[in-house]
Structure formats: structure tokens, C-alpha cells
C-alpha positions, 0 to 999 in steps of 0.5 A, a space after each residue: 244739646 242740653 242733654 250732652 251738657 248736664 252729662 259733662 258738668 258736675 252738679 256744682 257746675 250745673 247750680 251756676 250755670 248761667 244763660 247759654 247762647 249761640 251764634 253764627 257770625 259769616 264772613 265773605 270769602 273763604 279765610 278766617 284771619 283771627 281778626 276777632 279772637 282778641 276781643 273773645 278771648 278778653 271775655 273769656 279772661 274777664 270770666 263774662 263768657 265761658 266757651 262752649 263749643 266752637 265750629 268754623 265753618 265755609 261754604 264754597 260757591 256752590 254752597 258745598 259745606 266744610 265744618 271745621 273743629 279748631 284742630 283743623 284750622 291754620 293758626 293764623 286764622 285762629 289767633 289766641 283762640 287756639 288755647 281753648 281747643 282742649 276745654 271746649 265740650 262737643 255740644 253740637 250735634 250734626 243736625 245743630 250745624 246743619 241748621 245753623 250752616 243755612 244761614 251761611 251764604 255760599 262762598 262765606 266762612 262762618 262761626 257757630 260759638 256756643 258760650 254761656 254767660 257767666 256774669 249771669 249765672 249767679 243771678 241764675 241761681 239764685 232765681 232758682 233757689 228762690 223756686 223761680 224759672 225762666 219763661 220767657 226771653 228774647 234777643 234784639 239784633 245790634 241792627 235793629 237797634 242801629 236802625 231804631 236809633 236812627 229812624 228816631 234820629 231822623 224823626 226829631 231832625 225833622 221835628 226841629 
């Protein structure tokens, strides 16, 4: 992936390129309904992310696999998100969506957004100009923290 994105960008780009992450979000059943464009588009209108790529994709119940560029997709499921289809890059390769699609339940349609952070692409850079590197990074799941909170919740009521 890294690859096809320093073959796209200018070096210019590239001094300010901040973290890039990926996800897959799933949803049961089989229609995107746009419901989530609003708040993507937000984020990117606010300059916090930029898109990269953006894959739909569904799997129907014998876990079949379609993947979906946004040209392919209705436009109501789709909803303000249509306007970037010209300015995403082609990042993914065939294998990247193979294995995300893994994740993908049967019967589910499903997301693979690629974005960077561009609230952090300054701090990026300058860390690099400083003769610094990234060596380590993590991420943990909203769940998790939902799940942390409310297990010290349930503690402290059981303290009083």
C-alpha cells in the first residue's frame, strides 16, 4: 500500500502526510442506507481526515463476496459521499480486501475506509525533521474502553 501511495503524492504531499489507518466497519443485511456519510464528510470538510480509498463491500449468506467501488453503488446509500469518488487513490490491492473481507460476517455489507489523519500530519513532520521515527503504535477498541469504564463502575458501586 505504502508503495502506490508515495507513487501518487508529491514530495510536498509526502513532508505532510499524517498517520494513515484503515477499517472495516459491517453491517447486517445487505443496503448501505448513507446513514454515516454526513458525519465522514464533516471530517473531512473540517481537514481531521483525508480519504484515501473507500471499498463497499457485501457478502451474501453463503458468504459470497462483492466488492464495490462508489461508482458501483446506489446513490442513496451512499449519500454526500459520492463527491469524493474522483479524488480517492486506488491503495488496496486485491489481497488487502480479501483479507479484510474475513472479517466480514455472511449476509453483512461492510466498509474498508482508508484515511490519513491530517490533525496529526504536522506533529508527523516535525518529529521527522527532528531525526525522529514512529516505533511503536497501538489502537484501543471504543468497546474496550466501554467495557473498562463499566467494569470500574461496577466496582466502585460495589465499594460504597
Amino acid at each position: 500500500m505504502t508503495e502506490q501511495l508515495t507513487k501518487k503524492a508529491p514530495e510536498d504531499e509526502l513532508d505532510e502526510l499524517g498517520p494513515v489507518d484503515w477499517i472495516v466497519v459491517e453491517f447486517p443485511g445487505s443496503k448501505f442506507k448513507g446513514e454515516i456519510a454526513p458525519t465522514l464528510v464533516d471530517l473531512v470538510d473540517r481537514d481531521v481526515i483525508r480519504i484515501l480509498d473507500l471499498l463497499l463491500m457485501k457478502k451474501d449468506d453463503s458468504g459470497t463476496l462483492d466488492v464495490y467501488e462508489i461508482a458501483d453503488i446506489e446513490e442513496g446509500e451512499l449519500g454526500e459521499l459520492r463527491n469524493y469518488e474522483t479524488a480517492l487513490a486506488t491503495l488496496l490491492s486485491e489481497e488487502d480486501v480479501v483479507a479484510a473481507a474475513e472479517a466480514v460476517e455472511p449476509g453483512s455489507s461492510a466498509a474498508l475506509l482508508v484515511w490519513e489523519n491530517r490533525w496529526a500530519a504536522p506533529f508527523g513532520s516535525a518529529v521527522r525533521h527532528a531525526g525522529g521515527q514512529l516505533v511503536a503504535s497501538g489502537r484501543i477498541p471504543v468497546q474496550a474502553m466501554l467495557a473498562a469504564i463499566e467494569h470500574e463502575g461496577a466496582q466502585e458501586s460495589e465499594g460504597d
